[in-house]
N, C-alpha and C positions, 0 to 999 in steps of 0.2 A: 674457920680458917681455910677451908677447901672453898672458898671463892677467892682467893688469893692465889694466881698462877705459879706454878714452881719450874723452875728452866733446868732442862736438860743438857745440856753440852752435848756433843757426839751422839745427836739422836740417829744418824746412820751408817754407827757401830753395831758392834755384834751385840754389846750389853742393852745400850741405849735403845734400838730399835727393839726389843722385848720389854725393855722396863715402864715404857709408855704407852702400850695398853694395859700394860699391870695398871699402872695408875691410875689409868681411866677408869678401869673395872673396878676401883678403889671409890671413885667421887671424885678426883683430883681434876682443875684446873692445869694443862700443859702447855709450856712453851718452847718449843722442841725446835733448838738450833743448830744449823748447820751451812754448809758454805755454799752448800749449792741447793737453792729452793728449787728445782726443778729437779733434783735426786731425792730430795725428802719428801714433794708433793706426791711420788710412785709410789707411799708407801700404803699399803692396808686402812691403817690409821690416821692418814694426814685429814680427811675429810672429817672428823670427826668436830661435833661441834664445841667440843670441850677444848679443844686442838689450835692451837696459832703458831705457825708457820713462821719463822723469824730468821733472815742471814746475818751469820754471826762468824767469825772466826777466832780461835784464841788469841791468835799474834795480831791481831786490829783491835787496840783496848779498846778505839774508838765504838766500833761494831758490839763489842763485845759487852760494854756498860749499857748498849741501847738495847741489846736484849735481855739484862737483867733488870733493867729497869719495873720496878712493878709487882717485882716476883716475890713471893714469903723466902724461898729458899732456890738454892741451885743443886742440880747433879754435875759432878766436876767428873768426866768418863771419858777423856778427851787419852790420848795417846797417840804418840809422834811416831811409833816404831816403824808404822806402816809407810808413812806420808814420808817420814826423814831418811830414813834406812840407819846410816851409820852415826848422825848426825841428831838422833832421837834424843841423845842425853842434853844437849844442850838446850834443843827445841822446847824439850820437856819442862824443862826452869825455865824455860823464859817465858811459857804457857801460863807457869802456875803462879809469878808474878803476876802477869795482866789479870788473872784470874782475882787473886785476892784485892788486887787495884779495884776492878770493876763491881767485885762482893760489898766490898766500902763505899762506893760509890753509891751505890744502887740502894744503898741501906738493908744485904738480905739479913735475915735473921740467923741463915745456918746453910753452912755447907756438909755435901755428904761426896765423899771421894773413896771411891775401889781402888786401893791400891794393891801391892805385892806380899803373902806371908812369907818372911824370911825372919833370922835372930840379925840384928843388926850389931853386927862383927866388924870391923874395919879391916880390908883387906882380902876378906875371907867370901866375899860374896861376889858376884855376878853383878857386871856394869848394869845392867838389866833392873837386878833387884836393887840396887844401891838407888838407881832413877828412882825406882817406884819409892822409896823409901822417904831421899833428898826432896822431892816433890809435896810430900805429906807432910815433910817438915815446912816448907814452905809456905803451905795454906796453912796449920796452925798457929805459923807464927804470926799470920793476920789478927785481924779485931773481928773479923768472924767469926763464930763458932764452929769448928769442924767436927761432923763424925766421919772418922776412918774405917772400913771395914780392910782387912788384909787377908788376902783369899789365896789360896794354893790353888796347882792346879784346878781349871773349869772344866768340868763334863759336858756335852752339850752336842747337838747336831749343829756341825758348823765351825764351831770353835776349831781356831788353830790347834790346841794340842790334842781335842779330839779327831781331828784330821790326821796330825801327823801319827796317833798313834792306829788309826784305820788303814792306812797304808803301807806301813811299816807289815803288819801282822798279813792284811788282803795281799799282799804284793808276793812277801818274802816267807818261804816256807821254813830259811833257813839263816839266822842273821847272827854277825858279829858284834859284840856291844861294849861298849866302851864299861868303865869300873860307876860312871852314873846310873846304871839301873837299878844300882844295889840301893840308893840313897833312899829316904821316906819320905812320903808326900801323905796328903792327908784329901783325896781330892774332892771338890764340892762340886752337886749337879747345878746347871744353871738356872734351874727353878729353884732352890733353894738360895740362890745368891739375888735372884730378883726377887723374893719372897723379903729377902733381909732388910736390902733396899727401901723397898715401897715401907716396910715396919718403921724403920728407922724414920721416915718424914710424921708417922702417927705414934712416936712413945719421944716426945720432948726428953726424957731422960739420958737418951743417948746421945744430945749435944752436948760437944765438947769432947766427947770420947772416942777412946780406938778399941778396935774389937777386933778377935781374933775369929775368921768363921772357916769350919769344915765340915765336911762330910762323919759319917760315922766310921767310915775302916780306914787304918793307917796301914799303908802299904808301902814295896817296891814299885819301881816302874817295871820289875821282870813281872811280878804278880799281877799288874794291868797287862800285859801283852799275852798272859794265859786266861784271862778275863775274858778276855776279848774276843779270843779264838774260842773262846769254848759258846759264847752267846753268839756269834757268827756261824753257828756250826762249823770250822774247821781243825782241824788237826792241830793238836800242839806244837809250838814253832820249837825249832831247835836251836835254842842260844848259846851263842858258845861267848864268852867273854873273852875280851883282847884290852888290858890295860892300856898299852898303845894308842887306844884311840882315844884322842882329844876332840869336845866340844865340838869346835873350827870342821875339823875331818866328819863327825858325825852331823854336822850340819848340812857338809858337801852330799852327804849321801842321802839324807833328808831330803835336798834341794832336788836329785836327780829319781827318786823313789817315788815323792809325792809334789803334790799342786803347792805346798809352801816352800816358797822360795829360800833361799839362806838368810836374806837376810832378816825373816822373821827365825828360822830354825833357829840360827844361831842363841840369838839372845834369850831364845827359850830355851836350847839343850845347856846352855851355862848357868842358867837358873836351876836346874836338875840337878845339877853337882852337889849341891844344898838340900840340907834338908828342910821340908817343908808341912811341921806339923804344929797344931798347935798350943799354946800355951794356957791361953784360959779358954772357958767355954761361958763367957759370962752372960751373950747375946741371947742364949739358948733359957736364959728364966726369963728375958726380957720379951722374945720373938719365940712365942715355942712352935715349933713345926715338925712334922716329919721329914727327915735328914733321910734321901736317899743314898743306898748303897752305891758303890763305884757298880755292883754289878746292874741294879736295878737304873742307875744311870746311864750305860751303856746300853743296855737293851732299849730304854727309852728312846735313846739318840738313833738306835739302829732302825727303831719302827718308825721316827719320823723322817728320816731319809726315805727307806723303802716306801711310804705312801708320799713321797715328796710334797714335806710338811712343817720345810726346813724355814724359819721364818726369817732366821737374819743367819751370815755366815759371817767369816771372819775375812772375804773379800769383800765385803760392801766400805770396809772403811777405806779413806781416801781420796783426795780429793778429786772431781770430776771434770777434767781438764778440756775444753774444747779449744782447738788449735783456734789463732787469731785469723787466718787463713781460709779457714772453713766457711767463711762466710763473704770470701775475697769475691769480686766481680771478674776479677781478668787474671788469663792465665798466667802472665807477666804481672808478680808480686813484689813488692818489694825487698821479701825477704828469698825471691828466688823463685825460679819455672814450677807454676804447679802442672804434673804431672798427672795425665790420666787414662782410662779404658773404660769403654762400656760399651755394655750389650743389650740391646733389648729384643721381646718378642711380644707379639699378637694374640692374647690367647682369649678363647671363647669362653670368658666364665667373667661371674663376678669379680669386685673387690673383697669382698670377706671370703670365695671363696680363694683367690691367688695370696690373699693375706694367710691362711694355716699354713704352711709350709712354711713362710716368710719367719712367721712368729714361733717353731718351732726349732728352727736352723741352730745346728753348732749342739753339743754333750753327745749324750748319745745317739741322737736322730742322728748326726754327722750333719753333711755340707751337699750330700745327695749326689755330687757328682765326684768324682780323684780323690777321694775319699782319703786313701794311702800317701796322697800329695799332699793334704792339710796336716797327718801323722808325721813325716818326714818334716816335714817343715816344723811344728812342733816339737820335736827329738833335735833339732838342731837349734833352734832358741832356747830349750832346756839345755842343752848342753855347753852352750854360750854362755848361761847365767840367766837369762830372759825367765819367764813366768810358763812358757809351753804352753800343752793341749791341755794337761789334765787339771784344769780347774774347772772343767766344764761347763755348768749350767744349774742352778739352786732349784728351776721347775721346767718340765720338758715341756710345757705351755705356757705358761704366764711369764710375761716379761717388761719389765720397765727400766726406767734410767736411773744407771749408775749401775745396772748388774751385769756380771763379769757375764759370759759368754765366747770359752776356750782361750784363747790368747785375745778378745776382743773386751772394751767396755764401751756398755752403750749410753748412745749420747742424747738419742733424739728416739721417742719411739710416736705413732701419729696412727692409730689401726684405723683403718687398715689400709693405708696410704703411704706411710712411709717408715723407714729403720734406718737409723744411723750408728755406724759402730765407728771407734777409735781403736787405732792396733796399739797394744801392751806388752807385744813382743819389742825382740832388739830389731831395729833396723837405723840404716843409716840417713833417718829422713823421718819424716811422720805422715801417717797413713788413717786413708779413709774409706772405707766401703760403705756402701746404701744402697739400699733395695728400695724402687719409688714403685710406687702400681699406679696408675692413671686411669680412671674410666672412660671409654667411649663410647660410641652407637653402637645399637644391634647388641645387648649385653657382651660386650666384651672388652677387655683391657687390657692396657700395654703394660709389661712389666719388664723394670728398668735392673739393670746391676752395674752400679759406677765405683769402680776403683779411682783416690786421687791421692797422689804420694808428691810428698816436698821435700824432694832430698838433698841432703847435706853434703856440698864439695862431691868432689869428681866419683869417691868410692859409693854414693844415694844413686848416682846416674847409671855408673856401671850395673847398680845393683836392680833397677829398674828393668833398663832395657834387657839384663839377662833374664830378667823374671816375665817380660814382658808376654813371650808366647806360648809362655802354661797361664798366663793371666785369660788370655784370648781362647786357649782350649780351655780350659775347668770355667769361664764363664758361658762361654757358648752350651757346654755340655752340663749345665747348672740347672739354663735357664729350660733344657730338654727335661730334664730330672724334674726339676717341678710342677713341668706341665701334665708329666705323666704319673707323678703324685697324687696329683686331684683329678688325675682322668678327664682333665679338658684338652682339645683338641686346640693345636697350635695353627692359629691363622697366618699367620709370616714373621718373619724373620726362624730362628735369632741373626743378629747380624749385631756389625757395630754399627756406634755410631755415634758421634763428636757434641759430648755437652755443651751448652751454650752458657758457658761460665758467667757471661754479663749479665744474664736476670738468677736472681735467686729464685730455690724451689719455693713453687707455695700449692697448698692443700688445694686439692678439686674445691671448685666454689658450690658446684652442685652436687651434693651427696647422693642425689635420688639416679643419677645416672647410671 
C-alpha cells in the first residue's frame, strides 16, 4: 500500500512541513501540495525521490481533485486563520466542503484531519474552537472515512503558542494576566503529534475515528510560564492576575510583546478560556510512544532554536503573493507610477563572496547599516497593527522562498545572483527590495540595491517621497557596510542609478565569470 501516494494539504505549514519527512522516513509515497510550487520546491525535502510536488489550493475544487487524484489517502492540515485573518471561520467550511468534494472524487480511501481539543458546548467555546470543531463535522459527514485526531495546545520550536508563550516570559519579568491562565490544558510536543499522524495512515483501525491526543502533565498556563522561565534559566516572572482582562485586550498585548500578530493571538487566547484536556486516551494502546513532558518539550524547542534547528515555524503558512507588477516593463502601469531607488557599487570580490552578507541580511545580523532606522520603523508598523521587526529570521544563513525575514517575505531567491523580498509591513502601496550582484572583469562585481513601491492615492506618494532620502542614505551606507563586511575593497560608486524597467532581470549567462 506504500506505493500508492498519500497527499498532504498544507505541506508549507508548521505541521505539514514536518509530517513529510516523517513519512518518508516511514516508506511512504508523498504528494505534498501547495499553492505556491516555488515556496514548497525551497524545502529540505522537496527533492526527495519519493516527493511530487503538486499546485493545489483548497478553494480551487478544480486544482484540488487533480491533486488527489491517485492518492490511497489525504492529510486535511489546511487552516485559514493565517491567510483569512477575521474571515477564517467561513474560509474554513468552505475548504472543508471542496475537500470532501474532491476525497469523493478522487476515490481516497481515508482522510486524516488535526483539528482542535475542546468539549463541544454550544455557546461556551471560542469561535476558534467551534471552526475547528464545525470543520470535522464536515469531512465526516462525507463518504470518506475520516480519522480526527483533536490536539490541545502544540509544544514545538516555531509553533505559534510556543512563540507566544517564549516572549511573554523572555520579554516580561513582570506581567498582568487575565482569569485564562488559570484554565487546563494538557499540551502535546510536536513530535508526538507527528508521530500520531504518520501511525494513524499505518493502523487501518483508526478509520473512521476521533481521538483524543496529549501530552502526559495537565496543567495551568500560569504553570507553563514557570516552566519555561526555570529551563530558560530566568527568574520567576511575577504574575499578578487582573480579571479585567479580556482575550481581545490580551491579544493586543500579545500583538505589541511578540512576532504574533493579533490576529493570530486573538483566536488563540479565546481558545484558552477552555479547558483543554483530555477525555479518553485510546490512541495511546493503538500508537504507543513516549509522550513528552511540557518540560522536556520546552527544553527540546529551546535547544532547537539555540542551534537554529527550527525546521518549519508558524510564519511559513501563507500564501506567497508576488505583486502583478513585479514583473511590469514600464514605469507607467496600469495600475499606477511604479516608484523606485537604487544604488549600486563596484566591489572587488567575487559573487559568492558579495553573496554572504546578501543571504544573511535582516534577524539578528540586522540590515548592516541605520540599524536603529529599520527598529523604528518596525516599532511603528507594530504599533500600527502591521507584523514589525521581531519575526526575524528561522536561520541566520540558509534562506529560501516563502521565508519571513523581519517585516520582509521572500520572493525570489537565485545564489548568488539575486534576492527578492516583498514588504509585509503596513504601507500605503506595495513594496519591493532586491539585492542583484552581477559579475564582471578583473574578478569583480557590481552589486545592485533596488527599492520599488506602487503606492496607493495621494497618502503612497506622500509616503514615498518623505521616505525618499533615508532610502538614498541607509542604501548608500548599506552598500559601504557590506563592502567592509567581507573586507573587499570598493572600486566605485556607491552612487544611484535609474533601472531600466523595460527589460527584465535575468541571471548572468556566464557563471564562470
Amino acid at each position: 500500500m506504500k506505493s500508492n501516494p498519500v497527499l498532504v494539504t498544507g505541506a508549507t505549514g508548521y505541521v505539514g512541513g514536518r509530517l513529510i519527512p516523517a513519512l518518508l522516513d516511514e516508506g511512504y509515497r508523498v504528494r505534498a501540495m501547495a499553492r505556491s510550487l516555488e515556496k514548497v520546491a525551497s524545502r529540505p525535502w522537496a527533492g526527495h525521490p519519493r516527493v511530487k510536488l503538486v499546485q493545489g489550493d483548497v478553494f480551487d475544487p478544480v486544482s484540488l481533485e487533480r491533486a488527489a487524484s491517485g492518492c490511497r489517502g489525504a492529510y486535511y492540515l489546511v487552516h485559514s486563520m493565517i491567510a483569512q485573518k477575521a474571515k477564517y471561520v467561513e474560509a474554513d467550511r468552505r475548504a472543508a466542503h471542496n475537500m470532501v468534494a474532491a476525497a469523493s472524487a478522487a476515490g481516497l480511501e481515508r482522510l486524516i484531519y488535526l483539528g482542535g481539543l475542546a468539549k463541544k458546548k454550544a455557546g461556551t467555546l471560542s469561535r476558534h474552537l467551534q471552526s475547528r470543531i464545525e470543520v470535522a463535522d464536515i469531512l465526516q459527514a462525507g463518504p470518506v472515512p475520516v480519522t480526527t485526531l483533536r490536539a490541545p495546545m502544540i509544544l514545538g520550536s516555531g509553533s505559534a503558542s510556543f512563540e507566544i508563550l517564549r516572549y511573554l516570559v523572555e520579554r516580561l519579568p513582570a506581567m498582568t494576566t487575565p482569569r485564562w491562565v488559570h484554565s487546563l490544558n494538557q499540551p502535546i510536543a510536536i513530535r508526538n503529534v507527528i508521530s500520531y499522524l504518520t501511525g494513524c495512515l499505518a493502523h487501518e483501525e483508526t478509520s473512521g475515528r476521533t481521538f483524543d491526543i496529549g501530552g502526559p502533565d495537565i496543567l495551568s498556563y500560569r504553570d507553563l510560564l514557570d516552566i519555561y522561565a526555570e529551563e530558560a534559566g530566568l527568574t520567576r516572572r511575577l504574575i499578578i492576575p487582573l480579571p479585567v482582562l479580556t482575550p481581545t485586550l490580551s491579544a493586543l498585548w500579545i500583538h505589541l510583546v511578540s512576532p504574533v500578530p493579533k490576529s493570530i493571538a486573538l483566536p488563540l487566547t479565546e481558545g484558552l478560556t477552555s479547558d483543554a484536556v483530555c477525555t479518553e486516551n485510546q490512541i495511546q494502546s493503538i500508537i504507543p510512544q513516549k509522550l513528552l513532558s511540557c518540560r522536556e518539550a520546552i527544553r527540546l524547542a529551546l535547544d532547537r532554536i539555540r542551534q537554529e534547528q527550527v525546521d518549519t515555524c508558524w510564519m511559513d503558512a501563507g500564501k506567497l503573493l508576488e505583486p502583478e507588477w513585479a514583473h511590469c516593463g514600464d514605469a507607467e502601469w496600469a495600475g499606477g507610477t511604479i516608484m523606485n531607488c537604487g544604488y549600486r557599487a563596484t566591489l572587488q570580490a567575487t559573487a559568492d563572496e558579495a553573496w554572504q552578507p546578501v543571504r544573511r541580511i535582516g534577524g539578528k545580523t540586522g540590515w548592516y547599516f541605520g540599524n536603529f532606522l529599520w527598529r523604528l520603523r518596525g516599532s511603528m508598523d507594530r504599533l500600527a497593527g502591521g507584523v514589525g521587526l521581531r519575526r526575524g529570521r528561522r536561520h541566520s544563513r540558509e534562506i529560501g522562498v516563502g521565508d519571513v525575514l523581519d517585516f520582509w517575505r521572500v520572493l525570489r531567491v537565485d545564489p548568488p545572483y539575486r534576492l527578492l523580498l516583498a514588504a509585509e509591513m503596513k504601507t500605503p502601496g506595495e513594496a519591493l527590495l532586491e539585492f542583484q550582484i552581477t559579475p564582471a572583469t578583473g574578478g569583480r562585481v557590481e552589486l545592485r540595491m533596488l527599492s520599488r513601491f506602487l503606492p496607493k492615492g495621494l497618502l503612497g506618494m506622500i509616503y514615498w517621497y518623505a521616505l525618499y532620502p533615508f532610502h538614498q542614505w541607509v542604501f548608500y551606507g548599506m552598500l559601504k557596510a557590506i563592502a567592509k563586511a567581507i573586507q573587499k575593497p570598493i572600486v566605485s560608486g556607491p552612487e544611484r542609478f535609474t533601472p531600466k524597467l523595460h527589460t527584465a532581470y535575468r541571471l548572468p549567462q556566464n557563471k564562470a565569470l
